[in-house]
HTML snippet that shows the backbone in 3Dmol.js (N, CA, C, O; Angstrom):
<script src="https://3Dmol.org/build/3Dmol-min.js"></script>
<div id="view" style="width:600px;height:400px;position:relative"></div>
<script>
const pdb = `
ATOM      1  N   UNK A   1     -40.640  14.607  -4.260  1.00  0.00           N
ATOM      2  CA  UNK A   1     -39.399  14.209  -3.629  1.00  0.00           C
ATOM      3  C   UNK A   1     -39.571  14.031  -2.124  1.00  0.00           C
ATOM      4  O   UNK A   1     -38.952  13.238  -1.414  1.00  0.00           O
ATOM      5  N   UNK A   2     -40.650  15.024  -1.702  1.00  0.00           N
ATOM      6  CA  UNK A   2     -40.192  14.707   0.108  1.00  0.00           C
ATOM      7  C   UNK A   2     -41.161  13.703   0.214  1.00  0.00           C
ATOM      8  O   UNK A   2     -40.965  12.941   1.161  1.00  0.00           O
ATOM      9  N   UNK A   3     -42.558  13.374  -0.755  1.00  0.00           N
ATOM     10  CA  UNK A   3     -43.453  12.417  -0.095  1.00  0.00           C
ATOM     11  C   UNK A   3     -42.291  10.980   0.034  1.00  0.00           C
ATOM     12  O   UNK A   3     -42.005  10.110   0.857  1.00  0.00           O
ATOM     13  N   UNK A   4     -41.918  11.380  -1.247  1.00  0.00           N
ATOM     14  CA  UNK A   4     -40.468   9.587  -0.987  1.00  0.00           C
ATOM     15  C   UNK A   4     -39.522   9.656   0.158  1.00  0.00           C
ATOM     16  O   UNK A   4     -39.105   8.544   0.480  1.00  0.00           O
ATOM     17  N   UNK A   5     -39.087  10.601   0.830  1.00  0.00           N
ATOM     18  CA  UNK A   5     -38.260  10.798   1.662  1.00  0.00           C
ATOM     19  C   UNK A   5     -39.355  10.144   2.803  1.00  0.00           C
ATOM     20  O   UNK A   5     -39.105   9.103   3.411  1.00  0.00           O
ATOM     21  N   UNK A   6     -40.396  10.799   2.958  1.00  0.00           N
ATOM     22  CA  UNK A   6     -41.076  10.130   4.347  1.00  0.00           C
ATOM     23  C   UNK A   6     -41.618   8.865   3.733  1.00  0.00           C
ATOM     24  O   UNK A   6     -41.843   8.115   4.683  1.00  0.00           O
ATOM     25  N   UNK A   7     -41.831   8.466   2.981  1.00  0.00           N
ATOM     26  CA  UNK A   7     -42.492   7.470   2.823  1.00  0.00           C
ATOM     27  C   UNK A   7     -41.040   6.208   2.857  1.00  0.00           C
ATOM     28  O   UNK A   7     -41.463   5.073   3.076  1.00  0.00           O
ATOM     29  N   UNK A   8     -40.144   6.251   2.753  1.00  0.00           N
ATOM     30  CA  UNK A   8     -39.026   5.812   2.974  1.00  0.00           C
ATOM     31  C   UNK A   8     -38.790   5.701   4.863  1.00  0.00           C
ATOM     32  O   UNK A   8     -38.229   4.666   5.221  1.00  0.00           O
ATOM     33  N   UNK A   9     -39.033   6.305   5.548  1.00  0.00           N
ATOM     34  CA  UNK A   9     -38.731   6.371   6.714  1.00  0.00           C
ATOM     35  C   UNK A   9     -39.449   5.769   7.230  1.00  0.00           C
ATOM     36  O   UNK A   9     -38.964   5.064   8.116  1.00  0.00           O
ATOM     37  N   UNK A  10     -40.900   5.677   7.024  1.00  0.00           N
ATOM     38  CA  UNK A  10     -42.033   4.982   7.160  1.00  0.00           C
ATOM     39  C   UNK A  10     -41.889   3.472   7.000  1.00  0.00           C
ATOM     40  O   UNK A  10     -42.444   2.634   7.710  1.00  0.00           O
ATOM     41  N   UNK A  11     -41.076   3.236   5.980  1.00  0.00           N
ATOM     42  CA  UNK A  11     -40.857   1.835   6.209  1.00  0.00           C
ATOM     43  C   UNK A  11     -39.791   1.466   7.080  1.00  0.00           C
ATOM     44  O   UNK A  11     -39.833   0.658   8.008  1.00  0.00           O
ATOM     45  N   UNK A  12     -38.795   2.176   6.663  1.00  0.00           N
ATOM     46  CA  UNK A  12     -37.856   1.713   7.960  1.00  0.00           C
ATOM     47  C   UNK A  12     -38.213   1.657   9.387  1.00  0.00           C
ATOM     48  O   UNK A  12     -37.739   1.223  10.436  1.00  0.00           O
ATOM     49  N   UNK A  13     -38.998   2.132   9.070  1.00  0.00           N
ATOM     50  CA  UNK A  13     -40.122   2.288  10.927  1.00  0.00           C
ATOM     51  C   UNK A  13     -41.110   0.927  10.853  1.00  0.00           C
ATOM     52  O   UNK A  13     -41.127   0.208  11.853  1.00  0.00           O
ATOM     53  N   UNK A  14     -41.655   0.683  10.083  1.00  0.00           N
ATOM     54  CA  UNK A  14     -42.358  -0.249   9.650  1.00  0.00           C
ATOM     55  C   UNK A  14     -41.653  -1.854  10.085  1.00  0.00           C
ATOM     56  O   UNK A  14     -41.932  -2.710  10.925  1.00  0.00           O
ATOM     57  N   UNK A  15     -40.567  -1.703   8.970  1.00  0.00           N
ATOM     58  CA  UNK A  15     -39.628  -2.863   9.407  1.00  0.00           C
ATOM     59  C   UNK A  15     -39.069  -3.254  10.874  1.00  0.00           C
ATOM     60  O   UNK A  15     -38.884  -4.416  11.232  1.00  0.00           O
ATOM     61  N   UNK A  16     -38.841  -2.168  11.627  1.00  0.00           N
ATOM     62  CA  UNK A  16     -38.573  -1.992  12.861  1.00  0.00           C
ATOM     63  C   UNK A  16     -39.593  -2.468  13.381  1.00  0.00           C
ATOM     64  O   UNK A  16     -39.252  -2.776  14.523  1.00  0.00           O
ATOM     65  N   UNK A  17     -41.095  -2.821  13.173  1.00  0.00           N
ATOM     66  CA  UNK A  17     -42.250  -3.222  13.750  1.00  0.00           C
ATOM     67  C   UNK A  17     -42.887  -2.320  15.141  1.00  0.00           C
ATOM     68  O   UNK A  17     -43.455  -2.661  16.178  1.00  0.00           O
ATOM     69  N   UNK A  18     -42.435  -0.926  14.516  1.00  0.00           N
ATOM     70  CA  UNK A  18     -43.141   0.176  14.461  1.00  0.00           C
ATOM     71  C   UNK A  18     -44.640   0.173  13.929  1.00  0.00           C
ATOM     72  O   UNK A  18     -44.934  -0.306  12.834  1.00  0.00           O
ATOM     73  N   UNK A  19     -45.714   0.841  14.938  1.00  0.00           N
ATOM     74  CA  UNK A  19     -47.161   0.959  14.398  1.00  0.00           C
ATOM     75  C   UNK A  19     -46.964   2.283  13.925  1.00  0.00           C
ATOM     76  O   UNK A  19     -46.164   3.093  14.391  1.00  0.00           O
ATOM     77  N   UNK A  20     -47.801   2.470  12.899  1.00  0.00           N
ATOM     78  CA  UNK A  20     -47.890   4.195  12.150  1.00  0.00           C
ATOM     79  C   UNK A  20     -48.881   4.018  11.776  1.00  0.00           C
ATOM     80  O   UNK A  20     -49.205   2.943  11.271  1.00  0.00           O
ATOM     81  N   UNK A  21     -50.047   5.501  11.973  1.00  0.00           N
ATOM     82  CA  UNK A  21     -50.807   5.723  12.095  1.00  0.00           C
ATOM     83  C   UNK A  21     -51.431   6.423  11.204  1.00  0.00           C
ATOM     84  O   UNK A  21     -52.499   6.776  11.706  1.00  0.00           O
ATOM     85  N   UNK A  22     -51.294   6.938   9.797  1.00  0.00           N
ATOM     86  CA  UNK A  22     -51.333   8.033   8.962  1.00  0.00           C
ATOM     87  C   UNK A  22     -52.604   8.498   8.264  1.00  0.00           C
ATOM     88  O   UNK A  22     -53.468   7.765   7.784  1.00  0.00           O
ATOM     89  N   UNK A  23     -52.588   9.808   8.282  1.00  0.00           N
ATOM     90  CA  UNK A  23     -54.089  10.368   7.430  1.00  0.00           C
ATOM     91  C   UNK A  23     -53.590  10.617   6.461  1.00  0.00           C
ATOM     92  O   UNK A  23     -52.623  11.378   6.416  1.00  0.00           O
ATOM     93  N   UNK A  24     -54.260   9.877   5.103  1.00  0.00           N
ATOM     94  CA  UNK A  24     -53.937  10.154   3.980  1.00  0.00           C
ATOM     95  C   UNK A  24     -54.928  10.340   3.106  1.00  0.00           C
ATOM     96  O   UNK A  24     -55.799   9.486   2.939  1.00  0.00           O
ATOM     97  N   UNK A  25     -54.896  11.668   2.348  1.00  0.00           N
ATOM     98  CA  UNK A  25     -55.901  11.435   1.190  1.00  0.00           C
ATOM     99  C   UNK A  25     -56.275  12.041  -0.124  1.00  0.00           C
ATOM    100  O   UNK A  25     -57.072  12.815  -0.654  1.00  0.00           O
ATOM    101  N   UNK A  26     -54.986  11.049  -0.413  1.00  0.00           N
ATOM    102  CA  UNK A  26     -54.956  10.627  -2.047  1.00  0.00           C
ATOM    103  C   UNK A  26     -54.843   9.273  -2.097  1.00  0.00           C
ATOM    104  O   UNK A  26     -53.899   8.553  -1.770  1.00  0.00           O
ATOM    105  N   UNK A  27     -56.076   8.969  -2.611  1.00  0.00           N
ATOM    106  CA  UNK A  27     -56.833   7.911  -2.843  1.00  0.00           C
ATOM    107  C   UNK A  27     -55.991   7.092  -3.734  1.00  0.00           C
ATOM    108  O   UNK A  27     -55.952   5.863  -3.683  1.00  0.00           O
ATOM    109  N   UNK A  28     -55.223   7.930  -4.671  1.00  0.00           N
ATOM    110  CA  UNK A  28     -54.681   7.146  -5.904  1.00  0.00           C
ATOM    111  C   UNK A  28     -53.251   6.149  -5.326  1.00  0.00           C
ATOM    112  O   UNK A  28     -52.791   5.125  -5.831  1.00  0.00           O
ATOM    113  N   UNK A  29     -52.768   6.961  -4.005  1.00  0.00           N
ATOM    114  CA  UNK A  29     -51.587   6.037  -3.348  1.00  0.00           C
ATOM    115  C   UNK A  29     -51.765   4.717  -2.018  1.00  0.00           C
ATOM    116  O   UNK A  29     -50.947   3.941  -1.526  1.00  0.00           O
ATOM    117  N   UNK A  30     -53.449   4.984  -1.747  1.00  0.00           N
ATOM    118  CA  UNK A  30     -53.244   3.890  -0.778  1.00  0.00           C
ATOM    119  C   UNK A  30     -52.789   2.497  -0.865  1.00  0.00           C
ATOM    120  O   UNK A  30     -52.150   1.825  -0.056  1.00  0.00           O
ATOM    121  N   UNK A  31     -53.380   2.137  -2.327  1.00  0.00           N
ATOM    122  CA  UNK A  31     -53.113   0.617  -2.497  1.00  0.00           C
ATOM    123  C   UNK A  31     -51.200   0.216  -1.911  1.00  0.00           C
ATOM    124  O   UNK A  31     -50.654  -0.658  -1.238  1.00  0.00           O
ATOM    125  N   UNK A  32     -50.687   1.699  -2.813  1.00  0.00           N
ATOM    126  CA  UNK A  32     -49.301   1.179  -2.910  1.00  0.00           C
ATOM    127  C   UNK A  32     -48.770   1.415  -1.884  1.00  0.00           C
ATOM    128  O   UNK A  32     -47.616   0.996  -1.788  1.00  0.00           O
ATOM    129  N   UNK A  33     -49.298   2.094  -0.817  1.00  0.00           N
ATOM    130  CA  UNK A  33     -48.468   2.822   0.940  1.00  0.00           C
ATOM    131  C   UNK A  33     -48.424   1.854   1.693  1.00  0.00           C
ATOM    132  O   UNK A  33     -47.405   1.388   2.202  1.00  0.00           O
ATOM    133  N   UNK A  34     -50.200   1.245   1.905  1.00  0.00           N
ATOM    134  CA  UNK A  34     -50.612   0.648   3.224  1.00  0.00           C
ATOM    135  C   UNK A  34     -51.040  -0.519   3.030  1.00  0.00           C
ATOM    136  O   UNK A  34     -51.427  -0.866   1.914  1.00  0.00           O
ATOM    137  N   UNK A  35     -51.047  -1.181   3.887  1.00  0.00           N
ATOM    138  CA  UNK A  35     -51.410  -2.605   4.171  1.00  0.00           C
ATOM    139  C   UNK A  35     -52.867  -2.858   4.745  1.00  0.00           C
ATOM    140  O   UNK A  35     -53.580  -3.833   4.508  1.00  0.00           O
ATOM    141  N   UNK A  36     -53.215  -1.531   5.726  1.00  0.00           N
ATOM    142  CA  UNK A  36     -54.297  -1.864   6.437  1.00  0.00           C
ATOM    143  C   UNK A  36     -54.805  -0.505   6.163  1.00  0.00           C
ATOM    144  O   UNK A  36     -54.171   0.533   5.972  1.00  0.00           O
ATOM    145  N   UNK A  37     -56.484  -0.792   6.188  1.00  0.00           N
ATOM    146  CA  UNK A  37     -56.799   0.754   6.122  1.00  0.00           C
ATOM    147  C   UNK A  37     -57.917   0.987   6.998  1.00  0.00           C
ATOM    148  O   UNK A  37     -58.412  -0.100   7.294  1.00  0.00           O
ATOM    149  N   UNK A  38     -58.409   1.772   7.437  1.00  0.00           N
ATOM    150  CA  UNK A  38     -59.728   2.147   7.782  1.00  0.00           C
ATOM    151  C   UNK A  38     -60.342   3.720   7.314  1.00  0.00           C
ATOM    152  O   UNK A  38     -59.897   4.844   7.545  1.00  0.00           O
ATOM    153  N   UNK A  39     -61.165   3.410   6.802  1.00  0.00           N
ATOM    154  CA  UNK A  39     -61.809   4.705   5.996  1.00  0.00           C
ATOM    155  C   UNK A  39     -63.203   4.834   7.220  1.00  0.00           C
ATOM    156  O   UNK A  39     -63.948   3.939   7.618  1.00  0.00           O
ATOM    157  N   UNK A  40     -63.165   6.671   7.677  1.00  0.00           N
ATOM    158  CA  UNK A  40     -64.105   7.061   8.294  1.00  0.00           C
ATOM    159  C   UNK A  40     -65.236   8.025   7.702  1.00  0.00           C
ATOM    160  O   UNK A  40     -65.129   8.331   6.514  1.00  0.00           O
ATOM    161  N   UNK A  41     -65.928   8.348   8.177  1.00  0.00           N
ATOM    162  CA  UNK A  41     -66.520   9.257   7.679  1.00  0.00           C
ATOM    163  C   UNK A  41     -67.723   9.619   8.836  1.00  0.00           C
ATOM    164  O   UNK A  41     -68.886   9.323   8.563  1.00  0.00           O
ATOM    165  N   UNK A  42     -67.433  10.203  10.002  1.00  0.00           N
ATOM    166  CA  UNK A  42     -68.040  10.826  11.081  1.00  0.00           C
ATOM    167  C   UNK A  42     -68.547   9.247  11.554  1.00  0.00           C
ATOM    168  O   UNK A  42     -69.262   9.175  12.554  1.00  0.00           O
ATOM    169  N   UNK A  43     -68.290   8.385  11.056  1.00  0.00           N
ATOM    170  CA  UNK A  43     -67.945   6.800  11.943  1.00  0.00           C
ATOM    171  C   UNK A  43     -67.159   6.201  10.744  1.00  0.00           C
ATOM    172  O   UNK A  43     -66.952   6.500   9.568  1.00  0.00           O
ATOM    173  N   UNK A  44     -66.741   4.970  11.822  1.00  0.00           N
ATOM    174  CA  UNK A  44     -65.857   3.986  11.014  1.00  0.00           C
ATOM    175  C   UNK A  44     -66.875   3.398   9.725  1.00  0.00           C
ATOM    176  O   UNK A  44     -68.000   3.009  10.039  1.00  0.00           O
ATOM    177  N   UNK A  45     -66.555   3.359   8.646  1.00  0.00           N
ATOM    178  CA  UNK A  45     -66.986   2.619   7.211  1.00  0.00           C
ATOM    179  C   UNK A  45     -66.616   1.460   7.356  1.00  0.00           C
ATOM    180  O   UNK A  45     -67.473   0.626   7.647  1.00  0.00           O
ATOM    181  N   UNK A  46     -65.175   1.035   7.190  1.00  0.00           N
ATOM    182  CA  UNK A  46     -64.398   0.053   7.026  1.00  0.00           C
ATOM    183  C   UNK A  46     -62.863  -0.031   7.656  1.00  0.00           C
ATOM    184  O   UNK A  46     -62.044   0.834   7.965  1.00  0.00           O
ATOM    185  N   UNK A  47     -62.860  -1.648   7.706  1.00  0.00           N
ATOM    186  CA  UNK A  47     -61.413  -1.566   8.390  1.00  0.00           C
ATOM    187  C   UNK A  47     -60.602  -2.914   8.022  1.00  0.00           C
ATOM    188  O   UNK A  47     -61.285  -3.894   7.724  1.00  0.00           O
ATOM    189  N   UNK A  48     -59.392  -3.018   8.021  1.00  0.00           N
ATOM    190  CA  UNK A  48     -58.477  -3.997   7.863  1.00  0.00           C
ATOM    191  C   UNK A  48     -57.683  -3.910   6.184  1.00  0.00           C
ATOM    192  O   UNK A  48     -57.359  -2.863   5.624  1.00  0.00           O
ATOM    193  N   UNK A  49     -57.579  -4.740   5.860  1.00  0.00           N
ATOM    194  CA  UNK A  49     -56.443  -5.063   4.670  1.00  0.00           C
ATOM    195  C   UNK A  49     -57.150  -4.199   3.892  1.00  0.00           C
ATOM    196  O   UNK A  49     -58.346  -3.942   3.751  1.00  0.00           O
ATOM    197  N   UNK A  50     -55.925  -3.735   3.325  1.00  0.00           N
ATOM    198  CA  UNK A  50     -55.906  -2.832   2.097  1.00  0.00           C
ATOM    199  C   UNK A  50     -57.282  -3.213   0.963  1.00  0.00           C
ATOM    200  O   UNK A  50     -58.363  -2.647   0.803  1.00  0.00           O
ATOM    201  N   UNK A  51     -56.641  -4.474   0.276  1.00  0.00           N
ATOM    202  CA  UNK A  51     -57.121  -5.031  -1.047  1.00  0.00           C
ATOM    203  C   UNK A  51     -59.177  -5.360  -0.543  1.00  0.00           C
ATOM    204  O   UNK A  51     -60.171  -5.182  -1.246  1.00  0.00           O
ATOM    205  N   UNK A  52     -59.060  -5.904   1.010  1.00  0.00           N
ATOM    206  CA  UNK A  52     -60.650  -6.118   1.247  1.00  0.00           C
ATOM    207  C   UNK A  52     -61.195  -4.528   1.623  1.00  0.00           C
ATOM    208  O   UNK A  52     -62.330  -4.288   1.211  1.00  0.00           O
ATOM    209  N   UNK A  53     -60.541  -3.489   2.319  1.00  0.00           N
ATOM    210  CA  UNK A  53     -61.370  -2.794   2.242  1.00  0.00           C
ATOM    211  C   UNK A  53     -61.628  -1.114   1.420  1.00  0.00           C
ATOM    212  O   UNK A  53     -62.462  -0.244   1.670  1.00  0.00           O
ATOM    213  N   UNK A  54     -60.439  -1.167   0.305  1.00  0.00           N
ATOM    214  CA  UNK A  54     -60.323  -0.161  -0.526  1.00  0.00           C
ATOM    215  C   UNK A  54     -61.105  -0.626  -1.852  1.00  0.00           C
ATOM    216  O   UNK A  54     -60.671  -0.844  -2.984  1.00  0.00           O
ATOM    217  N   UNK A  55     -62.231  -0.691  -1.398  1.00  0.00           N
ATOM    218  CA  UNK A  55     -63.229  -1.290  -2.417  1.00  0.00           C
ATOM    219  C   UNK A  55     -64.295  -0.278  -3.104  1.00  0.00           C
ATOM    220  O   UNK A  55     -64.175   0.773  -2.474  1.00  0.00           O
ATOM    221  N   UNK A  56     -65.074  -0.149  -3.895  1.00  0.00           N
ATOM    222  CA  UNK A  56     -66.183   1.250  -4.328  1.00  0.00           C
ATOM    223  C   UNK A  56     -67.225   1.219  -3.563  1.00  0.00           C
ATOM    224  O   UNK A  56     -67.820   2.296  -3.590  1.00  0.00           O
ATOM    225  N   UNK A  57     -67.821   0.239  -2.718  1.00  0.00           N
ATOM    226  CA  UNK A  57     -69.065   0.418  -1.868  1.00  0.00           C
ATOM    227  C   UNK A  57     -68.595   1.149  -0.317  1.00  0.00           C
ATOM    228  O   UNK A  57     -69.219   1.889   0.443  1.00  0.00           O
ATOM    229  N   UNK A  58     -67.620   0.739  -0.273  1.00  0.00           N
ATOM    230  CA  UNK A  58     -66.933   1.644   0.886  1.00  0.00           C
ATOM    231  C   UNK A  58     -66.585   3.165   0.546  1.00  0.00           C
ATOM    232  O   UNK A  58     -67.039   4.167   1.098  1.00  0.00           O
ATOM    233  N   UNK A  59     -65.779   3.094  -0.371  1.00  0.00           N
ATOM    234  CA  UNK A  59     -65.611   4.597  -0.752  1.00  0.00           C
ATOM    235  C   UNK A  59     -66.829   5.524  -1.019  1.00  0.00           C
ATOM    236  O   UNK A  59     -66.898   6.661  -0.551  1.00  0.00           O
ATOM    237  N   UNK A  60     -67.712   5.005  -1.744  1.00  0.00           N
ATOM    238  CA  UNK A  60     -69.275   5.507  -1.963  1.00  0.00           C
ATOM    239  C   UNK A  60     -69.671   6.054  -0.747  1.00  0.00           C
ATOM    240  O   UNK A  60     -70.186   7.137  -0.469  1.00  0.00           O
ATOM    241  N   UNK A  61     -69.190   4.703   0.204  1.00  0.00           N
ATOM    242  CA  UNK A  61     -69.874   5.296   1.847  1.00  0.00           C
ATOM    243  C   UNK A  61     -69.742   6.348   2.184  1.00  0.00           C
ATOM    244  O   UNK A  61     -70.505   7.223   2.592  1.00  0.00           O
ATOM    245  N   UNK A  62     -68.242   6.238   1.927  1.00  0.00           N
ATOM    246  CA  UNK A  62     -67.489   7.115   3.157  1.00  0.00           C
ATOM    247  C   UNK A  62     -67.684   8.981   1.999  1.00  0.00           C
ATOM    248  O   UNK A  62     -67.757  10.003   2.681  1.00  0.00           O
ATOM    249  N   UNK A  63     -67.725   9.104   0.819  1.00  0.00           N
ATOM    250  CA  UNK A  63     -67.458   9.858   0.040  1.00  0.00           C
ATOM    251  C   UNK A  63     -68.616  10.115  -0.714  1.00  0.00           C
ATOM    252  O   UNK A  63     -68.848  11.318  -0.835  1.00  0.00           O
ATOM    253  N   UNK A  64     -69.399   9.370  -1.249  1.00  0.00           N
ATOM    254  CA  UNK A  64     -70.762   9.381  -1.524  1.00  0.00           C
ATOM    255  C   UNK A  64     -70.654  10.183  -2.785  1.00  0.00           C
ATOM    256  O   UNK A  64     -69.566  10.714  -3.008  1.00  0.00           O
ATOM    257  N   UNK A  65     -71.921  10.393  -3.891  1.00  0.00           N
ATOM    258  CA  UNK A  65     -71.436  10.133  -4.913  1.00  0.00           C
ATOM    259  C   UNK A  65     -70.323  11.452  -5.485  1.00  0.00           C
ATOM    260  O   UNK A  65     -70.296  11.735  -6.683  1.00  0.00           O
ATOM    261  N   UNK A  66     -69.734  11.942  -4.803  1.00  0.00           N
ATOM    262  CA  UNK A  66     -68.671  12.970  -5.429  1.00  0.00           C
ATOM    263  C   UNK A  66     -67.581  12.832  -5.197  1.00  0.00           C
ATOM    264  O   UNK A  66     -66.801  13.743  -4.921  1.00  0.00           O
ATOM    265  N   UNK A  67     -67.251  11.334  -5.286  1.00  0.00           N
ATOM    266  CA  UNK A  67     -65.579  10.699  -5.569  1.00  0.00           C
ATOM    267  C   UNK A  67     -66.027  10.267  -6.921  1.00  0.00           C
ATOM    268  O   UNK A  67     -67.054   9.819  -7.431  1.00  0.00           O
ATOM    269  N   UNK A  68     -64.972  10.551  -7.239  1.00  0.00           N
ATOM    270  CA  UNK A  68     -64.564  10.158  -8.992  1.00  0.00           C
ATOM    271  C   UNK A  68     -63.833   8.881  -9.221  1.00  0.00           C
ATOM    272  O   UNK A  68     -62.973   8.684  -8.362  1.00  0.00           O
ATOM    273  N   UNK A  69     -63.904   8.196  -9.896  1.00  0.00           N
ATOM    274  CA  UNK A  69     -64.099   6.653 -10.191  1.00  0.00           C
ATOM    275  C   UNK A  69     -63.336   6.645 -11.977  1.00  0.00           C
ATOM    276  O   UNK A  69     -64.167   6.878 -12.855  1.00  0.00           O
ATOM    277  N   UNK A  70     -62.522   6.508 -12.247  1.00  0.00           N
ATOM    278  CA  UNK A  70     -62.312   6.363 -13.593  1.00  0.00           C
ATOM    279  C   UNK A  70     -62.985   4.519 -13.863  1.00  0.00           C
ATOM    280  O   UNK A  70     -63.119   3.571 -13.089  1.00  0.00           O
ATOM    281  N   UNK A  71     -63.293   4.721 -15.484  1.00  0.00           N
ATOM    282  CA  UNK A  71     -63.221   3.747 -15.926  1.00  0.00           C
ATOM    283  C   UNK A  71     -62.341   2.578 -15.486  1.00  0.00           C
ATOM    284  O   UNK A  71     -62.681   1.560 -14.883  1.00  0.00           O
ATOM    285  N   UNK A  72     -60.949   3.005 -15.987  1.00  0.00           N
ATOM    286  CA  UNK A  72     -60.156   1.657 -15.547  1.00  0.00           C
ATOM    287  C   UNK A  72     -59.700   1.805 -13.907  1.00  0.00           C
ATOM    288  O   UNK A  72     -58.568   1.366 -13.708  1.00  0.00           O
ATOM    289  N   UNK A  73     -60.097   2.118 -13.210  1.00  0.00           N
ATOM    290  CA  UNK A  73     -60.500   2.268 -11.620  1.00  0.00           C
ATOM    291  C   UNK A  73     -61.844   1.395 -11.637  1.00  0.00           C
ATOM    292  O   UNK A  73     -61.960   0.562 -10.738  1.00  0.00           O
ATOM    293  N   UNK A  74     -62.792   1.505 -12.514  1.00  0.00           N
ATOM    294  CA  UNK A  74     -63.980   0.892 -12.019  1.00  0.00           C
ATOM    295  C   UNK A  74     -63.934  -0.761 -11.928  1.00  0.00           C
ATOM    296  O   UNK A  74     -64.442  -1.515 -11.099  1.00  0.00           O
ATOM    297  N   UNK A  75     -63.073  -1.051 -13.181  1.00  0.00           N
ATOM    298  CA  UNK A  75     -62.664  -2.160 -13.643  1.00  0.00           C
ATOM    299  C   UNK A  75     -62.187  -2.973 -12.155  1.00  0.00           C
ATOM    300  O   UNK A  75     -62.352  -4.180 -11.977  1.00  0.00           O
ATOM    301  N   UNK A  76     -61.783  -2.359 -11.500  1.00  0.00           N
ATOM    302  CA  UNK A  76     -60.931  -2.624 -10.434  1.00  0.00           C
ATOM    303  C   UNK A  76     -61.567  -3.161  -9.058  1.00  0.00           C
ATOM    304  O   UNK A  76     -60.967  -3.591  -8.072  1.00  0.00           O
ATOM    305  N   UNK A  77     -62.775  -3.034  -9.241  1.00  0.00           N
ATOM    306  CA  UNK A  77     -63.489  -2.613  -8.029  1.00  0.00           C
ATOM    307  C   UNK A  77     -64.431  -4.190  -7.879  1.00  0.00           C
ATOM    308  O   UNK A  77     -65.227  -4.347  -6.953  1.00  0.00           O
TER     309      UNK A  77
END
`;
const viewer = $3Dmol.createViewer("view");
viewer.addModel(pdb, "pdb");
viewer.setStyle({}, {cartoon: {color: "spectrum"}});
viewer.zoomTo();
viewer.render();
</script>
């Protein structure tokens, strides 16, 4: 309930053309939060649009092999 409450405000901030800045990590909600991402990992991995850079060779990077990957996640990739 409260992640929807902020995540609600977030857009109204958004719409306002408000920048927000957020650390997030559950992997399973970025597609649907953000638009832009950059994944670090003691340096930048990747950066920009969601769909180009929430990809498995990036995540591998940044997470290496002890992120978990389902099947129909892999499909995806």
């Amino acid at each position: 309930m409260s992640e929807q409450i902020i995540m609600e405000i977030l857009r109204k901030l958004k719409d306002e053309q408000k920048i927000i800045l957020i650390v997030h990590h559950d992997l399973s909600k970025v597609e649907r939060y953000f638009d832009q991402l950059l994944i670090f990992n003691k340096r930048l991995i990747a950066s920009g649009k969601t769909k180009q850079v929430f990809q498995k060779h990036n995540l591998l990077a940044a997470y290496g092999a002890h992120i978990f990957i389902s099947e129909e996640q892999e499909n995806d990739y």
